[in-house]
SEDRENNU-873078 format. One record per residue (C-alpha): x, y, z; residue number from 0; residue in three letters. Coordinates in pm, 1 decimal, padded with zeros to 6 digits. Each point is the difference from the previous one (the first is absolute). Layout:
N
pt px=X | py=Y | pz=Z | i=NUM | aa=ALA
...
***
This chain:
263
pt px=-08175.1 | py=-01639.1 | pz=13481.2 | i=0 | aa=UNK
pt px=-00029.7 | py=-00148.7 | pz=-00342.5 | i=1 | aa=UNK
pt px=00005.7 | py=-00327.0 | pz=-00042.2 | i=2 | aa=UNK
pt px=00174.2 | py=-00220.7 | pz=-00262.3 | i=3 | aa=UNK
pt px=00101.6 | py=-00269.2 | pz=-00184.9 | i=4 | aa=UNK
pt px=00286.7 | py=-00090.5 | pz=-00223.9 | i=5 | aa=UNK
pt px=-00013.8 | py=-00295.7 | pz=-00308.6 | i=6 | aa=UNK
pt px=00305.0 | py=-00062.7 | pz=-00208.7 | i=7 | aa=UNK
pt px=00115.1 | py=-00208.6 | pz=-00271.1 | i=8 | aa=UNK
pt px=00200.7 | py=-00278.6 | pz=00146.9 | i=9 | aa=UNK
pt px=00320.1 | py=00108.5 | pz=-00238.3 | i=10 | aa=UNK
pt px=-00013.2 | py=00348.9 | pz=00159.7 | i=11 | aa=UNK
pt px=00002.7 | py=-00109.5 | pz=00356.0 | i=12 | aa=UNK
pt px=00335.4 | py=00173.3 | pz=00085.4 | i=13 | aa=UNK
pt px=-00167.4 | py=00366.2 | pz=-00153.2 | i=14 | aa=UNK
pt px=-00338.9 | py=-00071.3 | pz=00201.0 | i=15 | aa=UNK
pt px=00199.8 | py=-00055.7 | pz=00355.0 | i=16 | aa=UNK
pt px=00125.4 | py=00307.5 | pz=-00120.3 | i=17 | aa=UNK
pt px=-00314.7 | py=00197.1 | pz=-00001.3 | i=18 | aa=UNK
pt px=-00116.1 | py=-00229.0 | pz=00300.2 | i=19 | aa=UNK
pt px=00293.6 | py=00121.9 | pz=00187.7 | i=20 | aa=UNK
pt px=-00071.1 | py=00349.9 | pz=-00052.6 | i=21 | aa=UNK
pt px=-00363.4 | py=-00001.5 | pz=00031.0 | i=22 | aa=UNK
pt px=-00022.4 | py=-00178.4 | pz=00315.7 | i=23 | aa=UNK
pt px=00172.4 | py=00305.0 | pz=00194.3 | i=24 | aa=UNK
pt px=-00305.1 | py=00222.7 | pz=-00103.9 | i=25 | aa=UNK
pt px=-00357.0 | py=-00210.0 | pz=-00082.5 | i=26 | aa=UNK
pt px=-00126.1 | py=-00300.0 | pz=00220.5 | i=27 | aa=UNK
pt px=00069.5 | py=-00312.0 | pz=-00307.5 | i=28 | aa=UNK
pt px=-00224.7 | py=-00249.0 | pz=00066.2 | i=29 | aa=UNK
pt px=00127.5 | py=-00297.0 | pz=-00296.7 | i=30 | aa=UNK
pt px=00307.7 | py=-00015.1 | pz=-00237.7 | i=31 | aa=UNK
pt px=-00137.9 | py=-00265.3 | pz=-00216.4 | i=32 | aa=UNK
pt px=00129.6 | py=-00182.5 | pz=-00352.9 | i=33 | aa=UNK
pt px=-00243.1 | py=00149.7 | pz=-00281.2 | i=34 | aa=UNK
pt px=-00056.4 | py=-00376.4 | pz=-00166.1 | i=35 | aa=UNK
pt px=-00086.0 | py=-00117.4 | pz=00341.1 | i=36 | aa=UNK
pt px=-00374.7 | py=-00055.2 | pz=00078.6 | i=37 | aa=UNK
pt px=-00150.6 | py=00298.3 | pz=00215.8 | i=38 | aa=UNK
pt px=-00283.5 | py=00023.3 | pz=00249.5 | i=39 | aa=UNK
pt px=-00045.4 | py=00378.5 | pz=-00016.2 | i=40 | aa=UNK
pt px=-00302.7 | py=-00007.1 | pz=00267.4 | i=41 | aa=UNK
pt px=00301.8 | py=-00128.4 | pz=00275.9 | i=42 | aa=UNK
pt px=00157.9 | py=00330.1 | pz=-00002.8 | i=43 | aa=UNK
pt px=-00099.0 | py=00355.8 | pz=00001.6 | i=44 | aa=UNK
pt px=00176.1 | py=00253.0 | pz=-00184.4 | i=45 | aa=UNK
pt px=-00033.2 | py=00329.4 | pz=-00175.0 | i=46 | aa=UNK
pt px=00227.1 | py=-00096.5 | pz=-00276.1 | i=47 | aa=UNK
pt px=00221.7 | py=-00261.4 | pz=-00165.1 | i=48 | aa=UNK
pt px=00371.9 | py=00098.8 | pz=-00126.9 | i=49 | aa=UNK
pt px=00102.4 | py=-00202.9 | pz=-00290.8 | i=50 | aa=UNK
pt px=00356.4 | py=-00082.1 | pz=-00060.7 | i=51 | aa=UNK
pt px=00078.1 | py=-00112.1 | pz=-00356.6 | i=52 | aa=UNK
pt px=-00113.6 | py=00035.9 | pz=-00357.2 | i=53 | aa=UNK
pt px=-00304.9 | py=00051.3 | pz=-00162.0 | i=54 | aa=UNK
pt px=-00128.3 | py=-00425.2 | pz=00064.5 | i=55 | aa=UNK
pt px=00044.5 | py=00070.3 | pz=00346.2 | i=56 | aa=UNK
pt px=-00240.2 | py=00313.7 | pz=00032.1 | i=57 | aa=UNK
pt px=-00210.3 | py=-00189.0 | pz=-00212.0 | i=58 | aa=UNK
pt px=-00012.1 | py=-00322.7 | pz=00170.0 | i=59 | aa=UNK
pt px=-00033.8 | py=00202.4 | pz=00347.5 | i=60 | aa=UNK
pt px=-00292.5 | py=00218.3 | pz=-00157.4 | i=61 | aa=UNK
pt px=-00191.4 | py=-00303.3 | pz=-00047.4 | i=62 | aa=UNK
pt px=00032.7 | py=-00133.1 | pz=00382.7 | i=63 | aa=UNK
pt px=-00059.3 | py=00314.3 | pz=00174.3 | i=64 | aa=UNK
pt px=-00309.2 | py=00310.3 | pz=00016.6 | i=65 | aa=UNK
pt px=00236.8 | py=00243.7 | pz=00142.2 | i=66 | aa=UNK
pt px=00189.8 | py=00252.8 | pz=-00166.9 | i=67 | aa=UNK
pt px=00337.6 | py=-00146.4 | pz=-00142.8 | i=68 | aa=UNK
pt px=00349.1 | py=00195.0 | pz=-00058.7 | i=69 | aa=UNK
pt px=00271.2 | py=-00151.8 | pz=-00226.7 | i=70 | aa=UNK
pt px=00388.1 | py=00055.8 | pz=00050.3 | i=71 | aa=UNK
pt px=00163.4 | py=-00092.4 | pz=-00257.8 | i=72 | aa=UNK
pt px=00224.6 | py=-00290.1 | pz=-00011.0 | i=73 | aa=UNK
pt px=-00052.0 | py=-00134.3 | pz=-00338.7 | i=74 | aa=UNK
pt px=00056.6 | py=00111.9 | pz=-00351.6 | i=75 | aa=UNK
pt px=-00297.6 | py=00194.2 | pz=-00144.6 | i=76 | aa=UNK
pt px=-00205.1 | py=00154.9 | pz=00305.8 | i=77 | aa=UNK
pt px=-00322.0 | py=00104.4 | pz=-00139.4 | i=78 | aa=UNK
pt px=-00163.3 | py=-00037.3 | pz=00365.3 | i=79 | aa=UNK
pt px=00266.9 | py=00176.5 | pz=00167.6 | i=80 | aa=UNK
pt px=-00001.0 | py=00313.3 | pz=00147.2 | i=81 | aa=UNK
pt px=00348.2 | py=-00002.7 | pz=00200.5 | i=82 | aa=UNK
pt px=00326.0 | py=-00145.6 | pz=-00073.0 | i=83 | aa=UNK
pt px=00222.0 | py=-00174.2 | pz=00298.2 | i=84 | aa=UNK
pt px=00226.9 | py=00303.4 | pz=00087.2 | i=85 | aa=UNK
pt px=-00325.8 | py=00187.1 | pz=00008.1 | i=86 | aa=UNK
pt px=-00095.4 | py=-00126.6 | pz=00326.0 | i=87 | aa=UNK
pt px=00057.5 | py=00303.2 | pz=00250.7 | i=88 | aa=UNK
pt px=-00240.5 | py=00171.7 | pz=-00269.1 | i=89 | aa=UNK
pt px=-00281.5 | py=-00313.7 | pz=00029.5 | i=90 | aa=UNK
pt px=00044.0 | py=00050.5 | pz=00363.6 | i=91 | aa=UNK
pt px=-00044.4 | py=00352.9 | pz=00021.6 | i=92 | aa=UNK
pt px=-00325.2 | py=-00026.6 | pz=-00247.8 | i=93 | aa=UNK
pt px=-00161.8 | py=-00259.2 | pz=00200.5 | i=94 | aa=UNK
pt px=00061.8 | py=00209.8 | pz=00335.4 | i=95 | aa=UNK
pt px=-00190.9 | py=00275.9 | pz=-00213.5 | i=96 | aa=UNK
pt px=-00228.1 | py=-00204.8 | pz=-00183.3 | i=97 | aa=UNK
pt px=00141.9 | py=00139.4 | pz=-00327.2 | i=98 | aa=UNK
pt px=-00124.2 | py=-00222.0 | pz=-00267.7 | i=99 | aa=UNK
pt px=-00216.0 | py=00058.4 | pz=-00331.2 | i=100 | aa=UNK
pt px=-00281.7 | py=-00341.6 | pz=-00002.8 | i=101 | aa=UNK
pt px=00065.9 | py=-00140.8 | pz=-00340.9 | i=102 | aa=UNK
pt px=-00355.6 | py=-00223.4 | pz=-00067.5 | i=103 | aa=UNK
pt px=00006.2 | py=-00234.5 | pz=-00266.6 | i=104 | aa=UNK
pt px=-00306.7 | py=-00228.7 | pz=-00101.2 | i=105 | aa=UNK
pt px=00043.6 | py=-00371.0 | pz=-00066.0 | i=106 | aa=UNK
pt px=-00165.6 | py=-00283.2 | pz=-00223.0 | i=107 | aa=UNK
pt px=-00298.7 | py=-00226.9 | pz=00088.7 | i=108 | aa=UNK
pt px=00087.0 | py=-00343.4 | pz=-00184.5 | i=109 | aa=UNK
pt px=-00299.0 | py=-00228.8 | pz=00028.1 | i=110 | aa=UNK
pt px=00046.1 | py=-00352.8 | pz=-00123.5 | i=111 | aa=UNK
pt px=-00185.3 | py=-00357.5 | pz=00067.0 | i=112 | aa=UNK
pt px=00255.9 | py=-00088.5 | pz=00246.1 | i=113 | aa=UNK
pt px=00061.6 | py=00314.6 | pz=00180.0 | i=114 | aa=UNK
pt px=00026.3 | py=00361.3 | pz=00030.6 | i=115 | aa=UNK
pt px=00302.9 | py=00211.3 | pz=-00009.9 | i=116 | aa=UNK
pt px=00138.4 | py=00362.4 | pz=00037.8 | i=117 | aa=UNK
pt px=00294.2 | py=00166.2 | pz=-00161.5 | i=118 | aa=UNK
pt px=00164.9 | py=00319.1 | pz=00023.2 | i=119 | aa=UNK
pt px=00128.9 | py=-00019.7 | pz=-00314.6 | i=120 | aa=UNK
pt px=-00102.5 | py=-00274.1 | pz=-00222.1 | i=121 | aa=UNK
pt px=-00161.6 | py=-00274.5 | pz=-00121.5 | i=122 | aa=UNK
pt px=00140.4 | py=-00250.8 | pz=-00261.0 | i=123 | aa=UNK
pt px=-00073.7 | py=-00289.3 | pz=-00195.4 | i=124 | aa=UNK
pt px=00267.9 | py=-00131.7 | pz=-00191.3 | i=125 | aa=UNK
pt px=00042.7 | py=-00327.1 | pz=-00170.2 | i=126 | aa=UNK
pt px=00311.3 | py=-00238.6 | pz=00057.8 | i=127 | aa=UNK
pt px=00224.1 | py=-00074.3 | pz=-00186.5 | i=128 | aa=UNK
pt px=-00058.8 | py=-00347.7 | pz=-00092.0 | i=129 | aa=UNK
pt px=-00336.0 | py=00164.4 | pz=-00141.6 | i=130 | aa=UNK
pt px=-00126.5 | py=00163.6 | pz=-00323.1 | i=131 | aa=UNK
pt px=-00067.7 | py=00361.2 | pz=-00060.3 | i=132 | aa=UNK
pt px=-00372.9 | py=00084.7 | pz=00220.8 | i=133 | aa=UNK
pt px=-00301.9 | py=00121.9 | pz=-00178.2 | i=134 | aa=UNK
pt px=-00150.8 | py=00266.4 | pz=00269.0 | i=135 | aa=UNK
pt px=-00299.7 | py=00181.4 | pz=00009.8 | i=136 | aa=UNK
pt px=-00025.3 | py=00298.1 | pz=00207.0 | i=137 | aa=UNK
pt px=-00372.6 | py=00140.9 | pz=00028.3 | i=138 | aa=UNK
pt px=-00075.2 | py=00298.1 | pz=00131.5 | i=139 | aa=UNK
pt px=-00338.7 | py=00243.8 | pz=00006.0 | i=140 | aa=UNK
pt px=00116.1 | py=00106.0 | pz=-00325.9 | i=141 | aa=UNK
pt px=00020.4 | py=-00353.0 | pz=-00175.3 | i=142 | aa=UNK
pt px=00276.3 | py=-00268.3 | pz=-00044.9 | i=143 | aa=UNK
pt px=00373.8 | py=00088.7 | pz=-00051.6 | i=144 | aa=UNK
pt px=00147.2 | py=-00369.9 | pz=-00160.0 | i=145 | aa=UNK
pt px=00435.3 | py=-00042.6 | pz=00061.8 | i=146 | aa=UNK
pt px=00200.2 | py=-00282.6 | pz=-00158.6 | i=147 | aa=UNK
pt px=00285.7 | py=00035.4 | pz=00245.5 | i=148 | aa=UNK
pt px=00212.2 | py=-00171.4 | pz=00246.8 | i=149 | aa=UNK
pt px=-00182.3 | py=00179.8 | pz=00279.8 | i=150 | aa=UNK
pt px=-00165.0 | py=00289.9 | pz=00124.5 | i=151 | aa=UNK
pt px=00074.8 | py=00239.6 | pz=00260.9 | i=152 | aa=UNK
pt px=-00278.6 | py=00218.1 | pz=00138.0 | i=153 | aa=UNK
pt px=00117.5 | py=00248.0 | pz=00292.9 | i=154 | aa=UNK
pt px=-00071.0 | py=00310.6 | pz=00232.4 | i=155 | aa=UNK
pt px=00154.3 | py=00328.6 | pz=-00100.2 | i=156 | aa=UNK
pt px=00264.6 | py=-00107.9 | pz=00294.9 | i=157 | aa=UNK
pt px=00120.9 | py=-00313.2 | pz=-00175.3 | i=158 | aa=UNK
pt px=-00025.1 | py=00200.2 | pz=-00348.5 | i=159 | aa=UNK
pt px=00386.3 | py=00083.3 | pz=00092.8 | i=160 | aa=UNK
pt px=00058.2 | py=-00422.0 | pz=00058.2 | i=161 | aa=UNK
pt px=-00054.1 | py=-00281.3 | pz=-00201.9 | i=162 | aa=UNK
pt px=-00254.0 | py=00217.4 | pz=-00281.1 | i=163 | aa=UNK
pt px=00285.4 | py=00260.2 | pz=-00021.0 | i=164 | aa=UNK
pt px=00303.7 | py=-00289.7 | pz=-00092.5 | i=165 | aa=UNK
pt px=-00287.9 | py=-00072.0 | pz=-00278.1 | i=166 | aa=UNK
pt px=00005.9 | py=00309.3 | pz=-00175.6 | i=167 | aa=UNK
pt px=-00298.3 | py=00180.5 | pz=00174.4 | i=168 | aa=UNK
pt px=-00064.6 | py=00322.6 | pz=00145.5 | i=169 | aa=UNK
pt px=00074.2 | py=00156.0 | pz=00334.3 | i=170 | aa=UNK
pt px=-00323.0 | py=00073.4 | pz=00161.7 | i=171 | aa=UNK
pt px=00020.1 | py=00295.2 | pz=00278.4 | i=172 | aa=UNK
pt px=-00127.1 | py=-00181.5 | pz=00381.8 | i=173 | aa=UNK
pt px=-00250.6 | py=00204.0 | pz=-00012.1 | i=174 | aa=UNK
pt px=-00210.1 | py=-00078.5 | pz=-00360.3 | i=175 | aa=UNK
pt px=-00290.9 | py=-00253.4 | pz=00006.9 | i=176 | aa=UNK
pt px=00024.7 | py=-00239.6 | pz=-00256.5 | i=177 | aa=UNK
pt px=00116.7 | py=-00341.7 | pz=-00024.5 | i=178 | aa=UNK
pt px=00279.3 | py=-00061.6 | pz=-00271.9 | i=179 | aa=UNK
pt px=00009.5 | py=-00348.7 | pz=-00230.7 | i=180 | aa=UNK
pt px=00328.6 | py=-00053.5 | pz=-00177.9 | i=181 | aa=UNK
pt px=00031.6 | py=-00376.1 | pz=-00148.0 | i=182 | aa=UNK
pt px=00314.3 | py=-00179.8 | pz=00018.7 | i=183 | aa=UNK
pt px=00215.3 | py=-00059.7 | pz=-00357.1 | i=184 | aa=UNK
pt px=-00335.0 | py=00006.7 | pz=-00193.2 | i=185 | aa=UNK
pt px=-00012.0 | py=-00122.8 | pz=-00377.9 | i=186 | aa=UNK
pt px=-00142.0 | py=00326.4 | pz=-00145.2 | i=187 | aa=UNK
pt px=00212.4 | py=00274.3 | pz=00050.3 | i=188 | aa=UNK
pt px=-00315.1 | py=00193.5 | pz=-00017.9 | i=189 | aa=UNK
pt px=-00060.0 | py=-00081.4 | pz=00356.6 | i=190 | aa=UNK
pt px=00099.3 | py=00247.9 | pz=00251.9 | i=191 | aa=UNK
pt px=-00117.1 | py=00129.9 | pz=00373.2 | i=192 | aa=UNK
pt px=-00331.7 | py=00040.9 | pz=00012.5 | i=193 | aa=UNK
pt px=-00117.6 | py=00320.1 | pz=00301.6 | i=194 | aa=UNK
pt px=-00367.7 | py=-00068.5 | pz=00156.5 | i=195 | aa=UNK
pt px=-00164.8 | py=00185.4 | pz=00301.7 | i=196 | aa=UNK
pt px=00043.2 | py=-00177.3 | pz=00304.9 | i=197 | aa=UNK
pt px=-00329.6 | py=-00046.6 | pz=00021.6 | i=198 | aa=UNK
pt px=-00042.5 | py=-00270.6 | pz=-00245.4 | i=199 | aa=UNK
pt px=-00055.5 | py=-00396.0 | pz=00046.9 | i=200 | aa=UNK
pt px=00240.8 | py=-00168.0 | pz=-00190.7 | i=201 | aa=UNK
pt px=-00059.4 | py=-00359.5 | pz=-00067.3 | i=202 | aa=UNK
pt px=00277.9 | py=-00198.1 | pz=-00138.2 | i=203 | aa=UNK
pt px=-00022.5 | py=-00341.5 | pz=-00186.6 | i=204 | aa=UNK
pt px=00311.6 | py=-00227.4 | pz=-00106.5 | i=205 | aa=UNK
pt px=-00013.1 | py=-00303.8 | pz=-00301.0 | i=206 | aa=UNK
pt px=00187.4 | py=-00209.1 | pz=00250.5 | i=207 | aa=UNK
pt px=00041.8 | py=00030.8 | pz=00381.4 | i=208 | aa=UNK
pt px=00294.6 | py=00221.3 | pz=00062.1 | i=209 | aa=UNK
pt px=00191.2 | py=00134.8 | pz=00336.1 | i=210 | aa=UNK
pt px=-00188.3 | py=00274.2 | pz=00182.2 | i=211 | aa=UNK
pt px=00300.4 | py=00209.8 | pz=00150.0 | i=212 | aa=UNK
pt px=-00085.6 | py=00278.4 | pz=00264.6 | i=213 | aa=UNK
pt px=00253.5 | py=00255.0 | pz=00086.3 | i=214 | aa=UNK
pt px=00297.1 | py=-00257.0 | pz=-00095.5 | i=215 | aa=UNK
pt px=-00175.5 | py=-00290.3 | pz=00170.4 | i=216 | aa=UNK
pt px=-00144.1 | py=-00322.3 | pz=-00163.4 | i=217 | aa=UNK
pt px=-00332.7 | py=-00038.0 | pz=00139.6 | i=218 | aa=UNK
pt px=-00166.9 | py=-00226.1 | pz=-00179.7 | i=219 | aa=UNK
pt px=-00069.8 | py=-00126.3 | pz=-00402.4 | i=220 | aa=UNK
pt px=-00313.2 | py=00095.1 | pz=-00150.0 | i=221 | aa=UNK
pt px=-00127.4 | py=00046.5 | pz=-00332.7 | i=222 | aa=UNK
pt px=-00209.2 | py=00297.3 | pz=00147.0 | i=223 | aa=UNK
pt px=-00024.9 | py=00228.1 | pz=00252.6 | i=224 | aa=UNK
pt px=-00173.8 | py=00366.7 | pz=00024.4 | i=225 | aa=UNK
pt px=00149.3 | py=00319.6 | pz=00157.2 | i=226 | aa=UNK
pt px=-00147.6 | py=00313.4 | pz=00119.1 | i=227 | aa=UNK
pt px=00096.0 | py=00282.8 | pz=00250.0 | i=228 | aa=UNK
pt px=00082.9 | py=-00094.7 | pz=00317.7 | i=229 | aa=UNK
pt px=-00184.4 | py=00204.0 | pz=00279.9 | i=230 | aa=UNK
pt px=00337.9 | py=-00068.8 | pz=00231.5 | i=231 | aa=UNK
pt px=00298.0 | py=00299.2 | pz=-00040.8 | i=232 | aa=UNK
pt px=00359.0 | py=-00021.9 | pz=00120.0 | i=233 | aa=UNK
pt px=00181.6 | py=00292.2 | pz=00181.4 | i=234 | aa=UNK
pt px=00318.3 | py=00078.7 | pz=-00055.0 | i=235 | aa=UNK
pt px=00168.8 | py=00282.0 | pz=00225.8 | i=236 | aa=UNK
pt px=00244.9 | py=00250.3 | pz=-00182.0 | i=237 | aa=UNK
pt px=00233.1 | py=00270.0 | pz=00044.6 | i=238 | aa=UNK
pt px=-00156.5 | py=00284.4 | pz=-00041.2 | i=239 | aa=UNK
pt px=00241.1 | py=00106.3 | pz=-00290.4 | i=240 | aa=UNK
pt px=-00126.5 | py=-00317.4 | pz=-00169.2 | i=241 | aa=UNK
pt px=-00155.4 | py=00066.8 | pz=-00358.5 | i=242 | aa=UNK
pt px=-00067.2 | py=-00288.5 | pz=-00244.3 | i=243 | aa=UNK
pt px=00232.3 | py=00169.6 | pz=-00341.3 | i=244 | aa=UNK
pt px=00286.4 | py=00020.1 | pz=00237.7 | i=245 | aa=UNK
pt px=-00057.8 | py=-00363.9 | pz=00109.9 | i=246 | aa=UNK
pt px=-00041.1 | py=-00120.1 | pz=-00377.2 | i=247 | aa=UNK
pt px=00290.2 | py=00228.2 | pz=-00142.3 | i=248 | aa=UNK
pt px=00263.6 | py=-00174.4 | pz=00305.0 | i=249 | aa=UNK
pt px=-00138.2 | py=-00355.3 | pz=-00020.3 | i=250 | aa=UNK
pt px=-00019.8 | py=00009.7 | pz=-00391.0 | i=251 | aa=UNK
pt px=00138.0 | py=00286.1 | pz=-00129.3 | i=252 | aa=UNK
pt px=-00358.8 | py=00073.5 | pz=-00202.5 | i=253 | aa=UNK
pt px=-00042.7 | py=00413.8 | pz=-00040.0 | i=254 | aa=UNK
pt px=00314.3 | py=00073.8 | pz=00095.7 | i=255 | aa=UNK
pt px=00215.7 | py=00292.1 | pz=-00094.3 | i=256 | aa=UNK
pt px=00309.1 | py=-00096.9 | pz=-00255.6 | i=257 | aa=UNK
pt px=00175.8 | py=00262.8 | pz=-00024.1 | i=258 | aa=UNK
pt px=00081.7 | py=00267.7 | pz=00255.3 | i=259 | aa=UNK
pt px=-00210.7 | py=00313.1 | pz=-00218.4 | i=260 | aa=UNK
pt px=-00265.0 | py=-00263.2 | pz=00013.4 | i=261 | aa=UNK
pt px=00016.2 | py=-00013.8 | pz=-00363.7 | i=262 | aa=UNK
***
């Protein structure tokens, strides 16, 4: 029998007792756990985690556990999620069969003095406000890209559709390898995304130490850190009707059809 577990977001409680209640009749669940709750995955053995929530809380869960994750949506967005609440008989019915498409995505090494991190979809460094406008440096094999900007945001092609995408860059498809750098409110309007293969060392270098912000978290403040490819992937389990320009046409409405002749 497969085995599972089930993290929500503490504001969707009532929706994950929900799935609880109906999953429990069918799989052995062996936690129901609060997503911003510290986890000791090694205590229990599962096949896969069932996330309750919105995007944070796939992403928060992604970064406690090795096992396959699938998101329900309970939030607003739902990038992660594959299944909607009153989809549960079908959830059910694919995890009897094992009816999922594995949807890998690669994550971020960020190496600094202090510490190393991982992110699924980004790393930032962004000044406060009490401070002036950074001066950052950005070397890579190719030489030395120099922003005058509030920030910078350097992500995965998964977190392309986040924080980068609010700033005016591109959608990456999950499956591309490149990194994407898009400062934040730079000086020169000249300055835009910059694409680079994924297997590129990026070192970064601030004027003045700045917050270091991984996947929405405040980790530390540095004036410079490096980033590379991460060896580690996440797995995300989907319908098998799942394709990513559905996903980014319902969530954002990007590539969609206007009018009915598709005109």
């Amino acid at each position: 029998m497969i085995k599972l577990g089930i993290f929500y977001r503490v504001d969707y409680v009532e929706a994950a007792k929900f799935v609880l209640e109906n999953i429990v009749k069918n799989f052995e669940v062996k936690h129901f756990t609060d997503s911003s709750l510290d986890f000791d995955e090694e205590k229990f053995s599962v096949d896969v985690n069932i996330v309750v929530g919105g995007d944070g809380t796939v992403l928060r869960t992604l970064k406690k556990v090795n096992t396959p994750v699938i998101g329900v949506k309970a939030g607003r967005l739902g990038f992660f999620s594959g299944y909607l609440l009153n989809e549960i008989d079908k959830l059910i019915q694919d995890l009897k069969d094992w009816n999922f498409i594995e949807d890998k995505r690669w994550t971020l090494r960020i190496e600094t003095k202090k510490g190393t991190y991982f992110a699924i979809n980004d790393a930032v460094i962004q000044k406060d406000v009490s401070q002036k406008i950074l001066d950052l440096d950005v070397k890579i094999t190719d030489g030395t890209f120099y922003y005058h900007a509030d920030g910078l945001v350097i992500s995965t092609p998964t977190g392309s559709s986040a924080y980068a995408l609010a700033l005016g860059g591109p959608i990456m498809l999950p499956n591309v390898e490149a990194f994407e750098i898009t400062p934040m409110a730079p000086q020169f309007l000249a300055n835009r995304s910059l694409v680079i293969p994924s297997n590129e060392r990026i070192a970064v270098r601030s004027s003045e130490v700045a917050n270091l912000i991984v996947d929405g978290d405040l980790v530390e403040q540095t004036n410079e850190f490096r980033i590379k490819k991460c060896n580690r992937t996440v797995i995300i389990l989907r319908p098998k009707s799942y394709d990513f320009s559905t996903s980014i046409k319902e969530k954002i409405g990007y590539g969609r059809k206007i009018l009915k002749n598709g005109l």
